[in-house]
C-alpha positions as CSV (number, residue, x, y, z in Angstrom):
1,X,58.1,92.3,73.3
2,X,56.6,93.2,70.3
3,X,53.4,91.5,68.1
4,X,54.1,89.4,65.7
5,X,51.7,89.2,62.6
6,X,51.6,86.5,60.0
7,X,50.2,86.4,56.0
8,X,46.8,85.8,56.5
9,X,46.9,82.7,54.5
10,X,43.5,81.1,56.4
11,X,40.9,82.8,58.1
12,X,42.3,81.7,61.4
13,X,45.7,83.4,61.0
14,X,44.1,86.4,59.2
15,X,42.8,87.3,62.2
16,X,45.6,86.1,64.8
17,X,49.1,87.9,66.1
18,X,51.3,86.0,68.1
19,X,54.6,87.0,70.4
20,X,57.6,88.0,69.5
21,X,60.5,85.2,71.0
22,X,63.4,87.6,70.2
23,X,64.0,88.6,73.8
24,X,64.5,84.5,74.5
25,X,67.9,83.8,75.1
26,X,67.2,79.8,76.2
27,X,64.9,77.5,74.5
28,X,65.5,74.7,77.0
29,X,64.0,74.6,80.5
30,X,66.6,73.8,83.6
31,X,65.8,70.3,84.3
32,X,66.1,70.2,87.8
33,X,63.7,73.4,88.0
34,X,60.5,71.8,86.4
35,X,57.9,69.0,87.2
36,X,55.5,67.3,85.3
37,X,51.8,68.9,85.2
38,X,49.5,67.0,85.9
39,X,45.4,67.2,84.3
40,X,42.7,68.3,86.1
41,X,40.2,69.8,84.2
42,X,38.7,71.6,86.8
43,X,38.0,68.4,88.8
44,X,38.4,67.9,92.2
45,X,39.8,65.0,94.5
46,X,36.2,63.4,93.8
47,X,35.8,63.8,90.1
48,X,33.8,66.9,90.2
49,X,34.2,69.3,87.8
50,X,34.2,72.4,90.1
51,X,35.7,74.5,87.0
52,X,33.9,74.9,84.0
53,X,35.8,75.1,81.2
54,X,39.3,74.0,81.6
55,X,40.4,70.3,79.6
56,X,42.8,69.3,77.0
57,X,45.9,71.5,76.3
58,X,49.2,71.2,75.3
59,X,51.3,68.8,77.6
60,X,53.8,71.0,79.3
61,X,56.3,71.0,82.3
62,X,55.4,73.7,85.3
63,X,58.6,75.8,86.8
64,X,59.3,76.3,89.8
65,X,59.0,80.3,89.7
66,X,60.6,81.6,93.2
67,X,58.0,84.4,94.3
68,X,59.3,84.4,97.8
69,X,62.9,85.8,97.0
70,X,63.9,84.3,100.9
71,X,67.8,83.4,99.6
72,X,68.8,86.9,101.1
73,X,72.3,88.6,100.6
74,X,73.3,85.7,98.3
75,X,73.8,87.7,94.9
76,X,73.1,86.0,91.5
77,X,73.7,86.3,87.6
78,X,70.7,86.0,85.2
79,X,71.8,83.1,82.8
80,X,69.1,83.3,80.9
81,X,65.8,84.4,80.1
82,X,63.0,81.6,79.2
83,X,59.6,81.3,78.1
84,X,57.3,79.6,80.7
85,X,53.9,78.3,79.0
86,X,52.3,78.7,82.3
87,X,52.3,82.6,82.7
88,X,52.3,85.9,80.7
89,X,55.9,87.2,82.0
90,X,59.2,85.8,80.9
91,X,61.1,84.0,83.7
92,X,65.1,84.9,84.4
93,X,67.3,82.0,85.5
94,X,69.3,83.2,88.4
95,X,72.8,81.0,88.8
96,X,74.0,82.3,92.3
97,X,77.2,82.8,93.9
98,X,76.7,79.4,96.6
99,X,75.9,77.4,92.9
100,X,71.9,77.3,93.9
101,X,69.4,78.2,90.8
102,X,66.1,79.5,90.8
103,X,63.7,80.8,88.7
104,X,62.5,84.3,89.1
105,X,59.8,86.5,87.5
106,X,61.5,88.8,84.8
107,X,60.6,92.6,85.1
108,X,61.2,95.1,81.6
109,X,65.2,95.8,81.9
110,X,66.7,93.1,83.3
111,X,69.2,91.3,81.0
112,X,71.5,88.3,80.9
113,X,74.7,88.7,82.9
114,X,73.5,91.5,85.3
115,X,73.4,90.6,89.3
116,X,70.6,90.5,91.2
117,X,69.9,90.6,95.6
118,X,67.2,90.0,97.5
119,X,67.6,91.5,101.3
120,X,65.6,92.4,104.2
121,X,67.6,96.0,104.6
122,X,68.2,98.9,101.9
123,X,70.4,97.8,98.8
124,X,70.7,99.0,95.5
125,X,67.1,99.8,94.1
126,X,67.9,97.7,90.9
127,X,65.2,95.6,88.4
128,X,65.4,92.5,90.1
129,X,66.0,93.5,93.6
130,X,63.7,92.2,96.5
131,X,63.4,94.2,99.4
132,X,61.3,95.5,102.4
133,X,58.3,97.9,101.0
134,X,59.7,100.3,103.8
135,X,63.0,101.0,101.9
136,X,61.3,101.8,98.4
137,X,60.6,105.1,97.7
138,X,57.1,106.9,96.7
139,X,56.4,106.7,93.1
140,X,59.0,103.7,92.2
141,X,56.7,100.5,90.3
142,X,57.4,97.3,91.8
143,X,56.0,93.7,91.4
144,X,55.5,90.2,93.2
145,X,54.8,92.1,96.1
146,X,53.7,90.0,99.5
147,X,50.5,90.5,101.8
148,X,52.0,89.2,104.6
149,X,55.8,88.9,105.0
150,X,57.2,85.6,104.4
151,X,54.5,84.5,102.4
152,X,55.7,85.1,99.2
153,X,54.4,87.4,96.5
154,X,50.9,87.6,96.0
155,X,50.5,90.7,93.8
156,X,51.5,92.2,90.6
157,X,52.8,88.7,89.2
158,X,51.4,89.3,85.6
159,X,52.9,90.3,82.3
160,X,52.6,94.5,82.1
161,X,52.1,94.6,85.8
162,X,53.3,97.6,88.2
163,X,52.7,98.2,91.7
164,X,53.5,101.8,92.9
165,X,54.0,102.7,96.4
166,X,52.3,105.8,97.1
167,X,53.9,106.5,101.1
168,X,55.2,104.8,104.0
169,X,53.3,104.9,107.6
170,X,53.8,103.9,110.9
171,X,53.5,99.9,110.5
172,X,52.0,100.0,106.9
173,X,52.7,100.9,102.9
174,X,50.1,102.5,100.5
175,X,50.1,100.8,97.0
176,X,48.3,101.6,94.2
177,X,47.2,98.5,92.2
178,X,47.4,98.2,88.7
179,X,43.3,98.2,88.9
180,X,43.7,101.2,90.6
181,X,42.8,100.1,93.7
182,X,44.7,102.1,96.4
183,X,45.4,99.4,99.7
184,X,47.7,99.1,102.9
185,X,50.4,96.5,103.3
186,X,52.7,96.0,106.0
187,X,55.7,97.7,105.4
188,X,57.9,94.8,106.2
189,X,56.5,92.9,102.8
190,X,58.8,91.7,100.2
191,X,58.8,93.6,96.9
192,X,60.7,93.4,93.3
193,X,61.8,96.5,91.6
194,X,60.6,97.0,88.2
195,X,57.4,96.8,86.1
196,X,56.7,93.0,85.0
197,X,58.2,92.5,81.2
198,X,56.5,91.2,78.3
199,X,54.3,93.9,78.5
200,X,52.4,93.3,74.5
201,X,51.3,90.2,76.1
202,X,47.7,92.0,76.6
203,X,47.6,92.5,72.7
204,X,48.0,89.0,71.6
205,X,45.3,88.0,69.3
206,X,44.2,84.3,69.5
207,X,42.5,84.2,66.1
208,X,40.8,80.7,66.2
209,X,39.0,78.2,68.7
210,X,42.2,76.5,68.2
211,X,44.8,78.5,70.2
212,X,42.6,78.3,73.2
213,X,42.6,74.7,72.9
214,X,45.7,74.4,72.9
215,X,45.9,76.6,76.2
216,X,43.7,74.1,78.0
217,X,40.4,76.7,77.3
218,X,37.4,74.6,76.3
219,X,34.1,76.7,74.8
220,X,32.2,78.7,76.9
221,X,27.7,78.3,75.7
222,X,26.0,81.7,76.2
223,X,22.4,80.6,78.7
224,X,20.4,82.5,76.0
225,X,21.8,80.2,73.3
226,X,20.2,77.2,75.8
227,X,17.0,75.3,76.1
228,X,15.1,76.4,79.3
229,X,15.8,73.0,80.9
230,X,19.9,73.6,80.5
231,X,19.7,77.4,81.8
232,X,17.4,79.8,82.9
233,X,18.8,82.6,80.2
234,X,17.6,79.7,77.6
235,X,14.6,79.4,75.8
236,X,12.3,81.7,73.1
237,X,12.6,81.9,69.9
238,X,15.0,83.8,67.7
239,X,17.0,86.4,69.7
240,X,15.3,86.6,72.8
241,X,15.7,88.3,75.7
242,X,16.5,86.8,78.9
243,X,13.0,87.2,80.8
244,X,14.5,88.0,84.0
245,X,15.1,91.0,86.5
246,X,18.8,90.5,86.2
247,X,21.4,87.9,84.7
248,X,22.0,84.7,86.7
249,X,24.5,82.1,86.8
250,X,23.2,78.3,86.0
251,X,22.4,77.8,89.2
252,X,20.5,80.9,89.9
253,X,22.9,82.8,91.2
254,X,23.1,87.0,90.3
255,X,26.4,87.3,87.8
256,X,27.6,89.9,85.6
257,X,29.3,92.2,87.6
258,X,28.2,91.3,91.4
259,X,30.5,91.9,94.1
260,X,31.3,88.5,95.6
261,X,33.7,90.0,98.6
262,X,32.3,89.0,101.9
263,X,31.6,92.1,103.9
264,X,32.8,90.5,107.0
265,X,36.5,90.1,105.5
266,X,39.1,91.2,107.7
267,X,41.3,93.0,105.0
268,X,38.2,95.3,104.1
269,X,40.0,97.8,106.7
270,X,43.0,97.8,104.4
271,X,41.4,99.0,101.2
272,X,41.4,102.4,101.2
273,X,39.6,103.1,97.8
274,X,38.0,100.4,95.6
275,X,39.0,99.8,92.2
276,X,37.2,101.3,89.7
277,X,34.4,99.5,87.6
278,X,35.2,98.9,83.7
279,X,32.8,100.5,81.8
């Protein structure tokens, strides 16, 4: 998908690119595929906002994306491919052979009128295809991949995203995350050929307060720009710094880069090498 840019006939669109729709084939959503979202803005069941900065936004309908690929050996024909305002990716409409249609994540080359299969045993390593990580060969990228079989996939589900396997042992698979970091997965875990599409997604500039808005983004107030009674970054005069050993949350809290994993996790075992730190 490539980046649109526009005249820069305001300061907000001087400054903005937006997506490319060419590779939309259906403008329509299947209406027996979508619900109605409802708004939370970052409230829970008791009224508490438990979310900071999430309100407002577009009205829009959520589909019902199939990550868990169970219809097996029941092959299907992409009918379309749609835009879905609640994720990066494009989603494919699969119309399958038994008249069932779902909704699956679309990866780079897959194209109206070609057949997709998910199995549990080796088929055709196609884009589209869902099968067992123990079938896929080192080196091939693959997405919506599951942590623990049946679940549905859990990982590499956004737009540009590619999961490579690295080998196959005894009960596990080695995968290399796109953060680069390197984990086990049992080897009997669902996976979907092909690198995620609408990879430019990453490259979209918003341009204006606006845009966010609309996505359901309300601001974000740096501490330091706060009084000392709203946040302990707040307070001074002019640009100040903020006074302390290290950042903190509102509440105290260390932020800005902490681990927050649990040492006592159960999947630590399964991470063989940490992602790397952005620098």
């Amino acid at each position: 998908m490539p980046i649109r840019k526009v005249k820069p006939t305001s300061p907000g669109r001087r400054l903005s690119s937006y997506q490319d729709f060419s590779d939309i084939t259906k403008t329509q959503p299947e209406k027996s595929l979508i619900v109605i979202r409802k708004q939370f803005s970052g409230r829970n069941n008791q009224g508490k906002i438990t979310v900071r900065h999430q309100g407002g936004g577009a009205k829009r309908y959520l589909r019902a994306v199939d990550f868990k690929r169970d219809k097996f050996d029941v092959p299907g024909i992409v009918a379309a491919i749609e835009y879905d305002p609640s994720r990066g990716p494009r989603i494919a409409l699969i119309n399958y052979v038994d008249g069932e249609k779902r909704y699956i994540v679309a990866p780079i080359d897959l194209k109206v009128g070609m057949t997709v299969l998910s199995s549990k045993k080796l088929i055709e390593l196609t884009s589209g295809n869902a099968l067992p990580l123990e079938f896929i060969p080192a080196g091939m990228p693959v997405h919506n991949v599951e942590l623990e079989p049946g679940q549905g996939g859990k990982l590499g589900r956004a737009a540009g995203n590619a999961i490579y396997v690295m080998s196959v042992e005894k009960k596990f698979a080695q995968i290399k995350m796109p953060s680069g970091e390197i984990r086990l997965v049992k080897k009997d875990c669902l996976a979907t050929i092909g690198q995620v599409g609408n990879v430019d997604y990453r490259h979209v500039r918003w341009g204006k307060a606006g845009r966010s808005r609309h996505r359901g983004i309300r601001p974000t107030v740096r501490g330091s720009a706060m009084n000392p009674n709203d946040h302990r970054h707040g307070g001074g005069e002019g640009n100040q710094s903020i006074g302390l050993k290290r950042p903190v949350t509102k509440w105290g809290k260390p932020a800005y880069g902490v681990k927050t994993r649990t040492g006592k996790n159960k999947s630590n075992r399964l991470i063989l090498q940490r992602r790397k730190a952005k620098k």
